[in-house]
C-alpha distance (Angstrom), angle and dihedral (degrees) to the residues before:
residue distance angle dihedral
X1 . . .
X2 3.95 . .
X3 3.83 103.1 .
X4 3.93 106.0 -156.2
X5 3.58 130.6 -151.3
X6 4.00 115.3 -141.6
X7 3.72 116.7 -124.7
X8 4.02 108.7 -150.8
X9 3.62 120.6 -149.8
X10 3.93 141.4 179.0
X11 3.90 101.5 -82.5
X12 3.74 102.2 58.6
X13 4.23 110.9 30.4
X14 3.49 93.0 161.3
X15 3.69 144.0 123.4
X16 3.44 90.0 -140.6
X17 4.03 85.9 52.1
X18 4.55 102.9 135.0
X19 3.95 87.0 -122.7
X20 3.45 89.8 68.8
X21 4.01 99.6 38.9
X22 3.92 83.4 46.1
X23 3.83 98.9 44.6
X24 3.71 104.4 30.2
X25 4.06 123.5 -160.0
X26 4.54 84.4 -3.1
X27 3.93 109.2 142.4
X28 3.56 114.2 -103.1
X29 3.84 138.6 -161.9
X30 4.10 135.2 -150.3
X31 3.76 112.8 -171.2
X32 3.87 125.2 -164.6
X33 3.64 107.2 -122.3
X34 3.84 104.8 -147.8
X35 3.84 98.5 -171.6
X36 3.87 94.5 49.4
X37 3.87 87.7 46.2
X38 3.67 89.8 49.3
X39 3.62 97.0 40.4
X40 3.59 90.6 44.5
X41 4.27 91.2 46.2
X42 4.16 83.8 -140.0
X43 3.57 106.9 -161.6
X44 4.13 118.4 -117.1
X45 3.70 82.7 -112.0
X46 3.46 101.4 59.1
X47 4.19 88.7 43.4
X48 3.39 78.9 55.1
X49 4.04 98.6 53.8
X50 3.40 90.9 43.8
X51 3.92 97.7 56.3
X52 3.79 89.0 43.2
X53 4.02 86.2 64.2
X54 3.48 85.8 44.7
X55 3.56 105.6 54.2
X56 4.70 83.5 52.1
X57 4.51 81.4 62.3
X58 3.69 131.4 78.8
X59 3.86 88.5 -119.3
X60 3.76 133.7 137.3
X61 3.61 110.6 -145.4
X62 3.74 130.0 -151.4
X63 4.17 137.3 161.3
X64 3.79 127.9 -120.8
X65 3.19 150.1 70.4
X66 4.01 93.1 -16.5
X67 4.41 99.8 -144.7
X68 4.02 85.0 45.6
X69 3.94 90.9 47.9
X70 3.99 96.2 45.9
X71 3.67 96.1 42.5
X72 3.98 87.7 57.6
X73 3.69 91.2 39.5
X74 3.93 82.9 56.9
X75 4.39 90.5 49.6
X76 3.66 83.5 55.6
X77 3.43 103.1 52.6
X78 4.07 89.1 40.6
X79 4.09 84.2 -116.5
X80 3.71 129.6 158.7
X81 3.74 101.6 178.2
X82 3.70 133.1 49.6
X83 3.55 125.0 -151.8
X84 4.17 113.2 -161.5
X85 4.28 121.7 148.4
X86 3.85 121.3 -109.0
X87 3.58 120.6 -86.4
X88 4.38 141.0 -179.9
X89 3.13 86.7 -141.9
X90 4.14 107.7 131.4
X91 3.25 101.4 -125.6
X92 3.56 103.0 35.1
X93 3.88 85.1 89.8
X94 3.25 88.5 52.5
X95 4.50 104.2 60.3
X96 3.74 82.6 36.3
X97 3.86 92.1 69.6
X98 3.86 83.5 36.9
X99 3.41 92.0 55.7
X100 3.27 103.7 45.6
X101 3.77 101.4 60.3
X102 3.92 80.4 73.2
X103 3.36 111.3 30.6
X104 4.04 144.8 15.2
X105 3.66 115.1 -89.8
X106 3.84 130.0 -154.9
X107 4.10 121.7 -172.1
X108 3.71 107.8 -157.2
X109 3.84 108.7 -155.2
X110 3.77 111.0 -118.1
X111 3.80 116.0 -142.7
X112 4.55 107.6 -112.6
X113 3.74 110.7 -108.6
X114 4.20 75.3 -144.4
X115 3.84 138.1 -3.4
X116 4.06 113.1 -113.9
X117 3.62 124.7 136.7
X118 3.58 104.4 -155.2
X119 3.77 142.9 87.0
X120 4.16 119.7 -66.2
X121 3.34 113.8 180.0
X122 3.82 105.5 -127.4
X123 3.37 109.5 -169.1
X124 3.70 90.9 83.2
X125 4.20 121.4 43.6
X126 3.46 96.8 -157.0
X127 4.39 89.9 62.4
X128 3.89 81.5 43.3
X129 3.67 88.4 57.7
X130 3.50 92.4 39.3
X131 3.98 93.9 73.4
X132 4.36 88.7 21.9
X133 3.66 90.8 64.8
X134 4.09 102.7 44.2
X135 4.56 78.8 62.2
X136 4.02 104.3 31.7
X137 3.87 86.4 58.3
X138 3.42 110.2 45.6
């Protein structure tokens, strides 16, 4: 039986993220992607938010080139699948493919916080919440 390890990313830092419900007490990784958070010119106070959420998971972080890091992370834990949650992020797409030229990959759905169907910017939470808020509270 394929144990898998669980690859964490942006759009679902949560304990109550599916990977974890699906593959209970499996190692799991978070890697700082320095391009996106240079492309993306993330604030210090969002780096911040995010590794507060991080530090509240059973995840072992690490920087880099975030396919590269994940597909080692999977040699050390003698892995050939890797379990991570959906996400519209750009280049989520992207380390997918990456990925999976190494490895099995599996993209557990992750229930919306709200239906909508048209652009949010996300490079900034509080335009997210902007259009989040006019549907969460209705």
């Amino acid at each position: 039986m394929n144990k898998p390890i669980i690859w964490i990313n942006g759009d679902c830092l949560s304990p109550q993220n599916p990977a974890f419900k699906e593959y209970p007490n499996r190692p799991a990784i978070w890697v700082w992607d320095d391009a996106l958070i240079e492309e993306w010119q993330l604030s210090l106070k969002r780096l911040t938010f995010i590794y507060e959420c991080l530090l509240e998971l059973p995840v072992e972080i690490r920087r880099g080139n975030v396919a590269e890091e994940i597909i080692k992370f999977a040699k050390e834990h003698d892995a050939k699948l890797v379990v991570t949650t959906d996400s519209p992020s750009p280049r989520f797409e992207e380390i997918c493919t990456q990925i999976e030229h190494s490895l099995e990959l599996e993209v557990l759905e992750v229930e919306p916080f709200f239906d909508y169907d048209g652009f949010i910017d996300l490079k900034r939470f509080s335009r997210y919440w902007k259009v989040a808020e006019k549907y969460v509270f209705e």
